[in-house]
C-alpha positions as CSV (number, residue, x, y, z in Angstrom):
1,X,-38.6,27.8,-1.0
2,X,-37.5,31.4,-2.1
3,X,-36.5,31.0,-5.8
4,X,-33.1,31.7,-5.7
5,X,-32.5,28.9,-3.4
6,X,-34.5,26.5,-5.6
7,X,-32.0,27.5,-8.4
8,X,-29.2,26.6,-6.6
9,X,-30.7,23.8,-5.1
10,X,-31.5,22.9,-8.8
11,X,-27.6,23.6,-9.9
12,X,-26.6,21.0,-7.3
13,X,-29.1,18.3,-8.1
14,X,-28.1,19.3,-12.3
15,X,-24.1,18.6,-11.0
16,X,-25.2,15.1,-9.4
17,X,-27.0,14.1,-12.5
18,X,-23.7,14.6,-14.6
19,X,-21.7,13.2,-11.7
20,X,-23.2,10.1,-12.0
21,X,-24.9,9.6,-14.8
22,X,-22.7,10.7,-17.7
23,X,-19.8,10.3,-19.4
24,X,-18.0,10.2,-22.9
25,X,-20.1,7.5,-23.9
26,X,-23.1,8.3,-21.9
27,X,-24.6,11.3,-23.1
28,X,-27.6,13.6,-22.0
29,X,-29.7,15.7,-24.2
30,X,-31.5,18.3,-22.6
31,X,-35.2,16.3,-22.3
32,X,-33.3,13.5,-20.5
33,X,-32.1,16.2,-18.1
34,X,-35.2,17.1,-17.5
35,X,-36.7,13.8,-16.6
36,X,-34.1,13.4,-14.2
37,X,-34.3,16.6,-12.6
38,X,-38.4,15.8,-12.3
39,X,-37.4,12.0,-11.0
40,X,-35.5,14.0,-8.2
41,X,-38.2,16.2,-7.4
42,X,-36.9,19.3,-9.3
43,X,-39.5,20.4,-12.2
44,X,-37.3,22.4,-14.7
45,X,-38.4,24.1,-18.4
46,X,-35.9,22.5,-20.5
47,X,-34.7,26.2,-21.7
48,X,-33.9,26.9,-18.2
49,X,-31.6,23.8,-18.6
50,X,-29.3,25.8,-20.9
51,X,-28.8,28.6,-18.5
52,X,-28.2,26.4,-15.7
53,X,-25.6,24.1,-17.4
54,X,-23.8,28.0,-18.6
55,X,-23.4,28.7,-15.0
56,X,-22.1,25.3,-14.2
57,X,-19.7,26.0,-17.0
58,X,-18.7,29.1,-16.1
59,X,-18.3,27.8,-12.2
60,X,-15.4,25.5,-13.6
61,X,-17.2,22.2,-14.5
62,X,-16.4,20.8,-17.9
63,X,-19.3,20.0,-19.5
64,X,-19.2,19.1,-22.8
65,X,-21.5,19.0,-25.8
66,X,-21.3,16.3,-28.6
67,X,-23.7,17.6,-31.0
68,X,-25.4,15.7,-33.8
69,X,-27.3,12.6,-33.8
70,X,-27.6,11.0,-30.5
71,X,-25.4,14.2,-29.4
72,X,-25.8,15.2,-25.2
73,X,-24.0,16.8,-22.6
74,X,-21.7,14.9,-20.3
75,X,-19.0,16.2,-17.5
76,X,-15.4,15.5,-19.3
77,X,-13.0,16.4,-17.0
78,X,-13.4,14.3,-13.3
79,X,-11.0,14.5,-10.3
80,X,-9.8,11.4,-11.2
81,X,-10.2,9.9,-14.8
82,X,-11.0,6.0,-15.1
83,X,-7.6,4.5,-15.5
84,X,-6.3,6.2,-12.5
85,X,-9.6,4.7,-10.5
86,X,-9.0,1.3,-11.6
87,X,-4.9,1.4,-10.4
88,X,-6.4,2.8,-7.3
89,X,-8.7,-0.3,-7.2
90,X,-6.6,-2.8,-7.6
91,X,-4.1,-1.4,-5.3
92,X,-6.7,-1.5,-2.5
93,X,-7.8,-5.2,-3.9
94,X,-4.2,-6.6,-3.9
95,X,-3.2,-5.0,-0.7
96,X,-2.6,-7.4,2.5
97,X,-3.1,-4.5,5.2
98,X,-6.3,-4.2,4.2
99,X,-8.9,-6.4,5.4
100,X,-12.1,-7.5,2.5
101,X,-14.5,-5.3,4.7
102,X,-12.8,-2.2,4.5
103,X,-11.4,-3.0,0.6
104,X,-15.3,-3.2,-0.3
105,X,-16.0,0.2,1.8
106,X,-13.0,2.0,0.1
107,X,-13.6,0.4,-3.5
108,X,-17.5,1.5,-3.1
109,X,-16.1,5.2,-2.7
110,X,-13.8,4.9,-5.5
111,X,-17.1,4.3,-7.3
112,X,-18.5,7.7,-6.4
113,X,-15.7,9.7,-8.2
114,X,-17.2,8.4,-11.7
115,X,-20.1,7.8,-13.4
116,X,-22.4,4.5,-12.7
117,X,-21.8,3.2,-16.3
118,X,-17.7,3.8,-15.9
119,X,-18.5,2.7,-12.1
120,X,-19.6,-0.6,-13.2
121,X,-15.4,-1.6,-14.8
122,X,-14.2,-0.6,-11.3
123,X,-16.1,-3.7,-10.0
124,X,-13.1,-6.0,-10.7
125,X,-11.2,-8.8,-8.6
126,X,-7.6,-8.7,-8.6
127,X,-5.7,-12.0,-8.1
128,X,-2.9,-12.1,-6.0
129,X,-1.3,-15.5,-5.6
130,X,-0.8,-16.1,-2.1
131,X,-2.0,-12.9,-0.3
132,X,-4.9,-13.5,2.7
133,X,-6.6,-10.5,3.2
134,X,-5.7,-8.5,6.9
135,X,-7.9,-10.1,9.7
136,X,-7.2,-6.9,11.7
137,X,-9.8,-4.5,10.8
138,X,-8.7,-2.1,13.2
139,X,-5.1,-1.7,11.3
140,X,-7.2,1.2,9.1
141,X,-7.7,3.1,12.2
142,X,-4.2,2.6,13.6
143,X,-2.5,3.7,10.9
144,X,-4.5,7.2,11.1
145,X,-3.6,7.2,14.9
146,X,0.4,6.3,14.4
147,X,0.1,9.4,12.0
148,X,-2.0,11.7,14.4
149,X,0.8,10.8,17.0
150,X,3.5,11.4,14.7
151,X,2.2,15.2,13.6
152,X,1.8,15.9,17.5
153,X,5.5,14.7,18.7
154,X,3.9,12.2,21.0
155,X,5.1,8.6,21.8
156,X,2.6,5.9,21.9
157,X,1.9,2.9,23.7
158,X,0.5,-0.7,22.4
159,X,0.2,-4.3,22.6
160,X,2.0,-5.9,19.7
161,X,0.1,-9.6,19.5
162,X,0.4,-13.0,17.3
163,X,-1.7,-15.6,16.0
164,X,-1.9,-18.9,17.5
165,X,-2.9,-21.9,14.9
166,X,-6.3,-21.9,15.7
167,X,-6.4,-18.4,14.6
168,X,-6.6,-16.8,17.7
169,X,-4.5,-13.0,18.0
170,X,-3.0,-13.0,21.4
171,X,-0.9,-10.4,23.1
172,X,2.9,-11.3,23.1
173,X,5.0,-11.2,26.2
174,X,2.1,-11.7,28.3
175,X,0.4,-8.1,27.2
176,X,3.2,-5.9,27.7
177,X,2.3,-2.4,27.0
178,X,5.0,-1.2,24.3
179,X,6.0,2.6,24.8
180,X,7.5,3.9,21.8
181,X,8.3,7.4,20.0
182,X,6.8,7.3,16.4
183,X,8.7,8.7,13.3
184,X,7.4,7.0,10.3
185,X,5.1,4.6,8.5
186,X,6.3,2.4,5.8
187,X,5.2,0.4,3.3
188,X,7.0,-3.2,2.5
189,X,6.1,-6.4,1.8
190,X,2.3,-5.4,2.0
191,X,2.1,-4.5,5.0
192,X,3.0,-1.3,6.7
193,X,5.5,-0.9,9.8
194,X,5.9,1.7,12.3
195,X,9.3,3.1,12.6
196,X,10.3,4.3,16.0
197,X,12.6,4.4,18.4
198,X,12.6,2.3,21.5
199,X,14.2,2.0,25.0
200,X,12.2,-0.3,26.8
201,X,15.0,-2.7,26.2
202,X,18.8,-2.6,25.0
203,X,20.4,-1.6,22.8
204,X,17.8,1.3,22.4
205,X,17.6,2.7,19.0
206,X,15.5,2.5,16.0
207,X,12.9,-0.6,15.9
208,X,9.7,-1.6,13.5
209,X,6.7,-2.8,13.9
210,X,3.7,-4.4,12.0
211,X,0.7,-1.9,12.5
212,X,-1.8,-5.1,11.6
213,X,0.1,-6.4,14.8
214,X,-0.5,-3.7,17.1
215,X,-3.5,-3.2,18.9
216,X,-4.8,-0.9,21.9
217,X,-2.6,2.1,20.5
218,X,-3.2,5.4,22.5
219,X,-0.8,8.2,22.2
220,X,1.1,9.0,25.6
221,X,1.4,12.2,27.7
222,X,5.2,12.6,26.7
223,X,7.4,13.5,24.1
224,X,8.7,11.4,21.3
225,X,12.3,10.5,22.3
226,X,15.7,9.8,19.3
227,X,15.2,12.9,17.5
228,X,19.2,12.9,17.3
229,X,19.2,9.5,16.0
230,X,16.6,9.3,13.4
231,X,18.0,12.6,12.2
232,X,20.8,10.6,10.9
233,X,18.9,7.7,10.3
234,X,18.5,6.3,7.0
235,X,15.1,4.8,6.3
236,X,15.9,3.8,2.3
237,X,19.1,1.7,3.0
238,X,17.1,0.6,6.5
239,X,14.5,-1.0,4.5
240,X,16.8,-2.2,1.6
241,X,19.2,-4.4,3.6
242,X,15.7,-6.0,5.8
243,X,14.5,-9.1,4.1
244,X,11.2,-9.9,5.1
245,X,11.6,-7.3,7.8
246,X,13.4,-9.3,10.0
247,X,16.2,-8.3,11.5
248,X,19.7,-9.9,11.9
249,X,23.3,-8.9,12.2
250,X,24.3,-5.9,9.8
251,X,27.3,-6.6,8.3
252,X,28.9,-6.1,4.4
253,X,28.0,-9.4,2.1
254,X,29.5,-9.4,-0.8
255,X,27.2,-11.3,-3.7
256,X,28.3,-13.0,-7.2
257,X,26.1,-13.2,-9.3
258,X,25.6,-14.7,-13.3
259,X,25.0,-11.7,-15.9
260,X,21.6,-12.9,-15.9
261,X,20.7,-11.9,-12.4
262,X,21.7,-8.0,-12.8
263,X,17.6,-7.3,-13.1
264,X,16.6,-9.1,-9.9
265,X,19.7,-7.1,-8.1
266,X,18.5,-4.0,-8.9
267,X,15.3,-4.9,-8.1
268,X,16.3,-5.6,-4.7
269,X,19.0,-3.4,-4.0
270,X,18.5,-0.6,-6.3
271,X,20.9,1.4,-8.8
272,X,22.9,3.0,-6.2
273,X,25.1,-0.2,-5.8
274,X,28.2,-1.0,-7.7
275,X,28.0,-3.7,-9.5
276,X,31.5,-5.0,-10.9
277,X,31.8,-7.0,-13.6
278,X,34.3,-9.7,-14.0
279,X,36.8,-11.3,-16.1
280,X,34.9,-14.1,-17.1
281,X,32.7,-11.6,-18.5
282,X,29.8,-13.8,-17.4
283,X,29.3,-12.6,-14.0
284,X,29.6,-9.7,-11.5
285,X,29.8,-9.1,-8.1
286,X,28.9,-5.9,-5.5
287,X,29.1,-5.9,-1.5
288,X,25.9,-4.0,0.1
289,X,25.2,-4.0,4.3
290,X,22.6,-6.7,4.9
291,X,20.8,-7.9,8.1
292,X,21.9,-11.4,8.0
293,X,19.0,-13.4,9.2
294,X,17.5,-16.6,8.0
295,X,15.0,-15.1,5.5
296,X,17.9,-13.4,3.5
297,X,19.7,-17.2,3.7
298,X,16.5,-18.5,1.8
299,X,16.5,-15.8,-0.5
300,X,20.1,-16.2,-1.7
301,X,19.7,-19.9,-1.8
302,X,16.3,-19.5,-3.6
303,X,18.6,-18.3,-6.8
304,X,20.3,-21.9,-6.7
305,X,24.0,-21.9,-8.4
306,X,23.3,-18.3,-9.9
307,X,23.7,-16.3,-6.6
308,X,26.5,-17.1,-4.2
309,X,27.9,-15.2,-1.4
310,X,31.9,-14.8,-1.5
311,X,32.1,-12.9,2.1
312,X,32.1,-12.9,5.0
313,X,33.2,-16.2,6.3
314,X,30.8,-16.5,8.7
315,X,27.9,-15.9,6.2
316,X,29.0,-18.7,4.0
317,X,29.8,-20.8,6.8
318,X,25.8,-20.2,7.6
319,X,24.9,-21.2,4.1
320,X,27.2,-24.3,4.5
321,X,25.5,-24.9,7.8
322,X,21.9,-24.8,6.3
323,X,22.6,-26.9,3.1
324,X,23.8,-29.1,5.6
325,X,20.1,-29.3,7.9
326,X,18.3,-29.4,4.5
327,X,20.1,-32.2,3.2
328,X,19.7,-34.2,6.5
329,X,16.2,-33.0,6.4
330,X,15.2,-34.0,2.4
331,X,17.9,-36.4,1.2
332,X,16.5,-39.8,1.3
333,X,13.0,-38.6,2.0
334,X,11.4,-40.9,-0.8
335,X,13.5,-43.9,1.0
336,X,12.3,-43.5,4.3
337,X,8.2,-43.1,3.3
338,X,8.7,-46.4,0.9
């Protein structure tokens, strides 16, 4: 090998070294460097060590020197810096989409970008109460091909399938091939949905769907369709008045809530609302579009006597209606097992 390839060959191997095995509390003096670099089949003078971590420095790398006893060289500044890895990590760790295969792969990567000491706190298990890992390992690759579609304008076809409680995934209405046109990905409830429009049945307009649902997705030989619609289409207040993602009847509700409760509103419905406070001075109240649907009727009565809805009739007549079925359902449960 001519020499000026060995050095550089020798620069890259040198950048590796720091890469991975140093850090602010993993330092390497210059003979330590220059066992490594033999280990990796790269003899090196230690004086030549000094030039060649000068030209790393001068290349952009920060490599630092902490001189005195027990004093080395170790590369300061990384892409990303530990504490960002580790939110990183336990994003990927807590995420549902994601199936325990593909966490490991991603996680094992994350572990590249810093040093095997620092790599070492990365190895960490987040708990999430109640969250199965993804089943759908080919969700990853979807998600890539939903966004591959959506750069190129193109629709899409797939089958959208369920599981059965044996836990087998099978197609829904008997393998229907779904054609849509693609105009975003979103993230809610841990789990991402494709956003697109749809007129393989009516109304047509703007649907979603669970990409760990879909399956079989190719992108079409035609045009996305509802570029006037999504135009004008609001995907913020879209996902804000979905609960679960399910859909139901949009329509204003108007909410009452004690003092107490403001947090959770906002949580839910953000600061854009007006919220009104009342008389009483111990509550408030605020009307916001929601899709009525069962899953919003559990989530008001999950806040007992703290939340109640004032309007529209026929959303408190459903709330009436359920307490009703619950009460038929529960009441007199202990009775009837004795």
């Amino acid at each position: 090998m001519p020499r000026q390839e060995g050095q550089k060959a020798k620069l890259l191997v040198l950048l590796h070294i720091f890469e991975r095995k140093s850090d602010e509390n993993h330092l390497l003096s210059v003979p330590q460097l220059a066992e490594l670099l033999e280990k990796e089949g790269v003899p090196a003078e230690r004086k030549s060590i000094y030039a060649d971590i000068a030209a790393l420095q001068e290349a952009g790398y920060d490599i630092e020197l902490l001189r005195g006893r027990g004093g080395g060289y170790y590369l300061a500044n990384r892409t990303f810096q530990l504490a960002e890895l580790k939110l990183l990590v336990d994003a990927v760790q807590a995420s549902k989409f994601i199936t325990k295969k593909k966490s490991s792969e991603l996680i094992h990567k994350l572990e590249s970008l810093t040093s095997e000491a620092e790599a070492r706190a990365l190895q960490r298990q987040v708990f999430v109460s109640g969250r199965a890992k993804s089943m759908n390992e080919s969700a990853y690759y979807t998600v890539d091909a939903l966004y591959q579609a959506i750069a190129a304008g193109r629709m899409v076809g797939f089958q959208y399938i369920d599981w059965t409680p044996d836990k087998k995934r099978v197609p829904k209405r008997e393998g229907m091939v779904y054609r849509v046109s693609p105009w975003a990905l979103a993230w809610e409830n841990n789990c991402y949905y494709l956003i697109a429009y749809q007129d393989y049945e009516q109304p047509a307009g703007i649907r979603h769907y669970r990409v760990d649902k879909m399956q079989s997705v190719a992108p079409l030989d035609a045009p996305r369709q509802g570029r006037e619609i999504y135009r004008d289409f609001d995907l913020a207040s879209y996902m804000q008045k979905m609960f679960g993602m399910f859909t139901g009847e949009t329509e204003p509700v108007t909410l009452r809530c004690e003092n107490g409760m403001a947090g959770a509103m906002i949580d839910r419905f953000g600061t854009g609302v007006t919220y009104l406070r009342e008389a009483d001075g111990a509550h408030f109240h605020f009307t916001v579009p929601v899709a009525v649907s069962p899953q919003f009727l559990g989530w008001v009565c999950g806040f007992g006597r703290r939340v109640s809805v004032t309007s529209p009739e026929s959303v408190c007549r459903a709330l009436e209606a359920l307490g009703r079925e619950l009460a038929a359902r529960y009441v007199g449960a202990d009775t009837q097992e004795s």
